[in-house]
C-alpha positions in Angstrom: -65.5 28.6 0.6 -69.1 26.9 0.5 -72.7 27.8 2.0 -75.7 25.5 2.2 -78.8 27.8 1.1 -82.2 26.6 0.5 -83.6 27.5 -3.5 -86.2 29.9 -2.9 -88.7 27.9 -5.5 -88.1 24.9 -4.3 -89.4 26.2 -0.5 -92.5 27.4 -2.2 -92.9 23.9 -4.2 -92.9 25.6 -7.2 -91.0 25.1 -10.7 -89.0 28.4 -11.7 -90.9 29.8 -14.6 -94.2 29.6 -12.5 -96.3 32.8 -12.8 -97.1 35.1 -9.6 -100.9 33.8 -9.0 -99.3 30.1 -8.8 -96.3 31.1 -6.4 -99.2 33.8 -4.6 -101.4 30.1 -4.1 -98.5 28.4 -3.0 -97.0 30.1 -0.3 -100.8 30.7 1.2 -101.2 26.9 1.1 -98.2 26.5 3.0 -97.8 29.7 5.4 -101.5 27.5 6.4 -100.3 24.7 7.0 -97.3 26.1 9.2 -98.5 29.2 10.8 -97.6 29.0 14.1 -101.6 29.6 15.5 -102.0 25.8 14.3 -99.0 24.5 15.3 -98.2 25.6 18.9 -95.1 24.7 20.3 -94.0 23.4 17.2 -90.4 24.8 16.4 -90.2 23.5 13.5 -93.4 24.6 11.9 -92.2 28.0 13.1 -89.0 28.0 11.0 -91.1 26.5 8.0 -93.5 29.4 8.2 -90.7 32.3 8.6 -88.8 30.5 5.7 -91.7 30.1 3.2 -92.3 33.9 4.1 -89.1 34.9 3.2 -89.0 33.4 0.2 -92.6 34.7 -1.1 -91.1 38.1 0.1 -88.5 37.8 -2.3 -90.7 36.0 -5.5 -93.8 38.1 -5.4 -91.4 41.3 -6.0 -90.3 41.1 -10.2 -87.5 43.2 -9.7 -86.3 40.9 -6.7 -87.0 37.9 -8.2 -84.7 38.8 -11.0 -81.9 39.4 -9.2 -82.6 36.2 -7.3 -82.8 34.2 -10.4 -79.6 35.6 -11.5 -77.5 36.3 -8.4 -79.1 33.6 -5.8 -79.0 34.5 -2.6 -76.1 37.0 -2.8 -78.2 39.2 -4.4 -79.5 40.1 -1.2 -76.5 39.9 1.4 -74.4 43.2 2.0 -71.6 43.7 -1.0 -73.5 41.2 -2.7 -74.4 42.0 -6.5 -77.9 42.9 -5.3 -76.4 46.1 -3.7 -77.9 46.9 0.1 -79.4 45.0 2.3 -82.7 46.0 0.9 -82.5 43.7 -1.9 -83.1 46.2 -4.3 -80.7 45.2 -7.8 -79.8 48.7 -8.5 -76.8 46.7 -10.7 -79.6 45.3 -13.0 -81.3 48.6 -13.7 -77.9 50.0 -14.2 -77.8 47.9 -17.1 -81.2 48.3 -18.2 -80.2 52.5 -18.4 -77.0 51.8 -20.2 -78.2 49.3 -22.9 -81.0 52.2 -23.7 -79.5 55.2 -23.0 -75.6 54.6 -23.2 -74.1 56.2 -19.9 -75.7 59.6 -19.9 -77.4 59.2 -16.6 -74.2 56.8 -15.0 -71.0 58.9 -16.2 -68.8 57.0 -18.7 -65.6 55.0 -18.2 -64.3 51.7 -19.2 -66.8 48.7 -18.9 -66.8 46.4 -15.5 -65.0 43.1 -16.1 -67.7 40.7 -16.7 -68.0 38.2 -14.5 -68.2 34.5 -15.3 -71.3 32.6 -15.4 -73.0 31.0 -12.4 -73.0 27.2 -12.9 -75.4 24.9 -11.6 -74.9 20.4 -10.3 -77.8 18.3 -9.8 -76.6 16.2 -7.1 -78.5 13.0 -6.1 -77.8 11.1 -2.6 -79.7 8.3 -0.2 -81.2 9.6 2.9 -78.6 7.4 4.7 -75.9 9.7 3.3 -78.1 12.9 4.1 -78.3 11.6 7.7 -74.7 11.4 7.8 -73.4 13.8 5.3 -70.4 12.9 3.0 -67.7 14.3 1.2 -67.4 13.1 -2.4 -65.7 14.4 -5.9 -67.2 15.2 -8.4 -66.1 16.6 -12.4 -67.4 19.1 -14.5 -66.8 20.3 -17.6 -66.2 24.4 -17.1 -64.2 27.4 -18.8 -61.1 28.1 -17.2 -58.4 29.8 -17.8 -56.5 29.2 -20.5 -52.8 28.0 -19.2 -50.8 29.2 -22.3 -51.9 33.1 -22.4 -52.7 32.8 -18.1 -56.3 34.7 -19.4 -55.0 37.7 -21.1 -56.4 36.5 -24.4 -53.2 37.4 -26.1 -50.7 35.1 -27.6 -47.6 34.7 -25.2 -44.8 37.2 -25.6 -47.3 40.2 -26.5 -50.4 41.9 -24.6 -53.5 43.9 -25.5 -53.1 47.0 -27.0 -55.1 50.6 -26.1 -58.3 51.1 -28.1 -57.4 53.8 -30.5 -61.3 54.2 -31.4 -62.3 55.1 -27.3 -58.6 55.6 -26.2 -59.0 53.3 -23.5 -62.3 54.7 -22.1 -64.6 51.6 -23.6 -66.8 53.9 -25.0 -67.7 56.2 -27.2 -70.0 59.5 -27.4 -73.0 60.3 -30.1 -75.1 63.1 -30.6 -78.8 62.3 -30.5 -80.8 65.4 -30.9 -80.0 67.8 -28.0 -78.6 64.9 -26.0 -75.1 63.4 -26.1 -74.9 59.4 -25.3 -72.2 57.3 -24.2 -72.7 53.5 -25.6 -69.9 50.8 -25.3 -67.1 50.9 -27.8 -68.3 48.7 -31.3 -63.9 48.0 -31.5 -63.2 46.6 -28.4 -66.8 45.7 -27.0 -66.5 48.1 -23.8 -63.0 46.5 -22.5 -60.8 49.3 -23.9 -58.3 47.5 -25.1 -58.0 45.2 -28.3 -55.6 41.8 -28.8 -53.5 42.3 -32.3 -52.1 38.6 -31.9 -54.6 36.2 -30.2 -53.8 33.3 -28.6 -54.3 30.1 -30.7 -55.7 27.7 -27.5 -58.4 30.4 -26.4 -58.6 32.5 -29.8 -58.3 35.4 -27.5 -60.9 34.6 -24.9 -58.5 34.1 -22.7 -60.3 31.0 -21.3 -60.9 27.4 -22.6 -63.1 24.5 -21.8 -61.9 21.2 -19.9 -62.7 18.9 -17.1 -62.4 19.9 -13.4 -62.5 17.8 -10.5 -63.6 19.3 -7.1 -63.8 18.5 -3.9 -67.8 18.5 -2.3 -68.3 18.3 1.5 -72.0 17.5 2.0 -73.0 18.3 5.2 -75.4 16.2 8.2 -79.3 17.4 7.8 -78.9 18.4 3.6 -82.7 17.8 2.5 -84.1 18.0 -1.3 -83.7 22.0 -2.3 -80.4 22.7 -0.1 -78.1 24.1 -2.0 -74.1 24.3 -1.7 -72.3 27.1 -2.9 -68.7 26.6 -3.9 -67.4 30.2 -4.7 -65.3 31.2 -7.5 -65.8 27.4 -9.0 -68.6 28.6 -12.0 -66.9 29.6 -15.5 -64.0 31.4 -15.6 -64.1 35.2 -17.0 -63.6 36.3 -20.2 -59.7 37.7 -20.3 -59.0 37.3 -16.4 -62.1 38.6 -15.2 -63.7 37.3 -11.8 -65.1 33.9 -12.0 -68.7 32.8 -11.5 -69.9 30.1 -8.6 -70.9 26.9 -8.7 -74.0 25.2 -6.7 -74.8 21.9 -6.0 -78.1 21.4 -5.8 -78.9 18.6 -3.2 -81.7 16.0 -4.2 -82.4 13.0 -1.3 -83.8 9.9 -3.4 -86.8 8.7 -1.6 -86.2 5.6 0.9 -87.8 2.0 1.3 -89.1 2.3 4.9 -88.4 5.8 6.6 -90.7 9.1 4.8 -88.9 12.5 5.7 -90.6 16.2 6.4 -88.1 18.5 7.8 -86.3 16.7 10.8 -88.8 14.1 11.1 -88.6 10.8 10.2 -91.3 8.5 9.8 -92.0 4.9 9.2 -95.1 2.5 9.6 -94.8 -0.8 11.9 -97.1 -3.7 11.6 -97.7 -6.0 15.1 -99.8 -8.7 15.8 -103.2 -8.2 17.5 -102.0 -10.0 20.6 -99.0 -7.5 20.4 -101.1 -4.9 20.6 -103.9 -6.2 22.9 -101.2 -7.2 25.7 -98.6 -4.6 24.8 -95.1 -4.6 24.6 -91.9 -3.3 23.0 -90.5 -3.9 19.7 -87.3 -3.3 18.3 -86.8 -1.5 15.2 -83.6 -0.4 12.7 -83.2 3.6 12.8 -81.8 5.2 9.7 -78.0 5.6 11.5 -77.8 2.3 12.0 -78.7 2.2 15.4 -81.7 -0.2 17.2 -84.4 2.2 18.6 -86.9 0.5 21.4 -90.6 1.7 20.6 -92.6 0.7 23.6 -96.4 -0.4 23.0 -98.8 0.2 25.0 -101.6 -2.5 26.2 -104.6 -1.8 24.0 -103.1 -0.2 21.3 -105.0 0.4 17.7 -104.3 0.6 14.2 -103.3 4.3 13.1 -101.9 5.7 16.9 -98.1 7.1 16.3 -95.6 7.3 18.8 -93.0 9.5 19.1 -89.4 9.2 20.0 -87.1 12.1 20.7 -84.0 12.7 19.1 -84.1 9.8 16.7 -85.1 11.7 13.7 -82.6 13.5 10.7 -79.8 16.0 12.2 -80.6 19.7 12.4 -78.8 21.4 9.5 -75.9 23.4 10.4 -77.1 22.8 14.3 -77.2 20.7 17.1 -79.7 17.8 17.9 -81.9 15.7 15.8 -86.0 15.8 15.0 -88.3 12.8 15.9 -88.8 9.5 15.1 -92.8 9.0 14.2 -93.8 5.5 14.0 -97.1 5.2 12.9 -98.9 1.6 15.0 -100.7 -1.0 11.8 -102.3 -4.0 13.8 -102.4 -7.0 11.3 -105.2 -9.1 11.8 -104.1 -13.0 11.3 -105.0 -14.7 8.1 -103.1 -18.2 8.5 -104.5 -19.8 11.6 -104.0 -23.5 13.0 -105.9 -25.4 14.7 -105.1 -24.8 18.2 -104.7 -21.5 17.4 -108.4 -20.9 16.3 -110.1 -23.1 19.4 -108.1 -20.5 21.7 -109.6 -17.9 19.8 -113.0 -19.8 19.8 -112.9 -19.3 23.7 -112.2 -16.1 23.8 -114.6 -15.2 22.1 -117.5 -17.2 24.0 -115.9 -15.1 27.2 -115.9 -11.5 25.5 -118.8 -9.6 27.6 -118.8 -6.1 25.0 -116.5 -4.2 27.6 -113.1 -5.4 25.9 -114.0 -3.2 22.7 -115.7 -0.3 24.2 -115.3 2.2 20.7 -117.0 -1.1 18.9 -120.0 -1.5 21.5 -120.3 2.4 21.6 -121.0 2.6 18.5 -123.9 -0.3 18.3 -125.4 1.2 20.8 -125.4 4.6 19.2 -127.0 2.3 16.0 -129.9 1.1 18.4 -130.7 4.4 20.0 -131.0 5.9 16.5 -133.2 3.1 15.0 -135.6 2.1 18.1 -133.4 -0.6 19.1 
C-alpha cells in the first residue's frame, strides 16, 4: 500500500539539519506570502498557508520533530509509532528511560522486535510525466529475508534456544544503591533467546542483502517534495521482525518553456507589435499535448498575463486542473525592409499623441514638473 505525503522540510524550503531560528524565518516568509488576508479568493494560497503551518507546527516542537525525522508522517497518525493523535513520541522517550534507567519506571519483559529501517529513493521525472503521472520500476539494493533460514537466523533443521542468563525475559536485574534496574540482557541483546548453530548465508541475522525490483505508481499532480510511501518495502528485520518502509521522494526537473508553482503553470509568449496593437489570438502547445487558444486583446503591452482556466498541472489526489498564466512580451522589430519602414514612416507622420496615452501622460507630467 502507498501514500503521497509532502516532506515537511521541503514545505518550509529548508534543508533537514537547519536550526529553529532558520526554519522560525522560513515559515514567516512564507505563511506572508500565502496568508489568506493577501490572497483573497485564492484557494490555493489557502492550502499553501494551512500546509506551511502544519508543518512549522510540527518542526518548531524538538520532541516532534524527532519523531518526524525518524517516523515521517506516521509518527503522527493514530497507531502510528508517534502514539496519539497528539503527536507526542511517548515511544522515543520510552527509550530514552530504558537506555538510562533499564525498565524500572516501564516494568520488564522481553525486548520489542525491532523494526527494520526506513529507506529512502531520490526519484527524478519531467514535468510532462508529473502532468500525467506514470508507473515505472525501479531496483534497490535492501536486506531481506534470508530464503535459506526464512529469518529465524538459525541454520535449517535447528531454532533459537531460551536465554539461560534472562530465562527468556531479555533482561536482567542489578542492584544500584537502594534501587533495583532492569537493563537488556548482555547474552542475547534483549531478544531472549540465543542461536547455537547460525545460519551460514545471514550468519544469524536472519536477513541478507540483494537486489529488489518494485513496482512505483506515480500519480497525476506529484510536484518536487511529494513523497510516496510503499509500506513494508524498507529493510527487512533483524530475525523476522517487522520490516521498515520505503519512500520515494519525487523531484520534477525544471522544463524548457512552462515554470510551475503549485497548480499553475506558466510560460512567457513573444508577438509582434502589430499583434498586439490590432489584437488577436495565438495558438500555443500546452504541457498535455494539447493546443490552447490565448486570445489578445487590441492594445495589449509587454508584461500583462492572461489567464486560462483549467489548463494548468492536475490537482493532486483530486479533481480539476490549476491555470495556465501566459505572461504577454511585445518584440519590437529589428530586421526591417524597405516597404516595411515607409509604412511605418507614415504612421508615424499620422500619430496625433492619443495612440500611446501612458507615453504622452507621462511627458506631460515631465513639463508640468519642469515649467514646460
Amino acid at each position: 500500500m502507498s501514500t503521497t505525503e509532502t516532506d515537511l522540510y521541503e514545505l518550509l524550503e529548508v534543508s533537514r539539519d537547519a536550526d529553529g531560528a532558520t526554519i522560525k524565518s522560513a515559515y514567516r516568509k512564507l505563511a506572508m506570502k500565502h496568508h489568506p488576508d493577501r490572497n483573497p479568493g485564492c484557494t490555493e494560497s489557502e492550502g499553501k498557508f494551512k500546509a506551511v503551518s502544519a508543518a512549522y507546527e510540527v518542526l518548531k516542537d524538538p520532541q516532534k520533530r524527532a519523531a518526524y525525522d525518524r517516523y515521517g508522517h506516521a509518527a503522527f497518525q493514530q497507531g502510528g509509532p508517534g502514539g496519539g493523535p497528539g503527536g507526542a513520541d511517548f515511544g522515543d522517550l520510552g527509550d530514552i528511560f530504558e537506555t538510562i534507567f533499564g525498565s524500572a519506571f516501564g516494568g520488564g519483559g522481553r525486548a520489542r522486535p525491532r523494526r527494520g529501517a526506513d529507506l529512502r529513493y531520490d526519484m527524478q521525472i519531467d514535468l510532462e510525466e508529473a502532468f500525467h503521472g506514470k508507473s515505472t520500476e525501479i531496483e534497490i539494493e535492501v536486506s531481506q529475508n534470508c530464503e535459506t533460514c526464512h529469518g529465524s537466523g538459525a541454520t535449517p533443521g535447528t531454532r533459537a534456544r531460551t536465554c539461560n542468563l534472562c530465562h527468556g525475559q531479555g533482561s536482567v536485574r542489578a542492584k544500584q544503591g537502594f534501587f533495583v534496574v532492569e537493563r537488556p540482557c548482555p547474552n542475547c541483546h534483549g531478544s531472549g533467546e540465543v542461536i547455537s548453530s547460525p545460519c551460514r548465508d545471514c550468519r544469524g541475522e536472519g536477513r541478507i542483502d540483494k537486489a529488489q525490483a518494485l513496482e512505483v505508481d506515480i500519480p497525476p499532480g506529484v510536484d518536487t517534495g511529494t513523497r510516496n510511501r510503499l509500506s513494508g518495502k524498507g529493510e527487512a528485520g533483524p530475525r523476522g521482525a517487522p520490516p521498515g518502509d520505503l519512500y520515494i521522494f519525487i523531484h520534477v526537473k525544471p522544463h524548457d518553456i512552462f515554470q510551475r508553482e503549485g497548480t499553475t503553470l506558466a510560460t512567457r509568449v513573444p508577438i509582434s507589435f502589430t499583434a498586439a496593437a490590432l489584437g488577436g489570438s495565438i495558438d500555443i502547445p500546452n504541457i498535455d499535448g494539447e493546443e490552447v487558444t490565448i486570445e489578445i486583446p487590441a492594445g495589449i503591452q509587454s508584461g500583462k498575463q492572461l489567464r486560462q482556466r483549467g489548463a494548468g498541472m492536475p490537482v493532486l489526489q483530486g479533481r480539476g486542473r490549476g491555470d495556465l498564466v501566459v505572461e504577454i512580451a511585445v518584440e519590437t522589430p529589428t530586421r526591417l525592409s524597405k516597404e516595411q519602414r515607409a509604412l511605418l514612416e507614415q504612421f508615424r507622420e499620422l500619430e496625433t499623441g492619443d495612440e500611446c496615452p501612458e507615453s504622452r501622460g507621462f511627458f506631460d507630467k515631465l513639463k508640468d514638473a519642469f515649467g514646460g
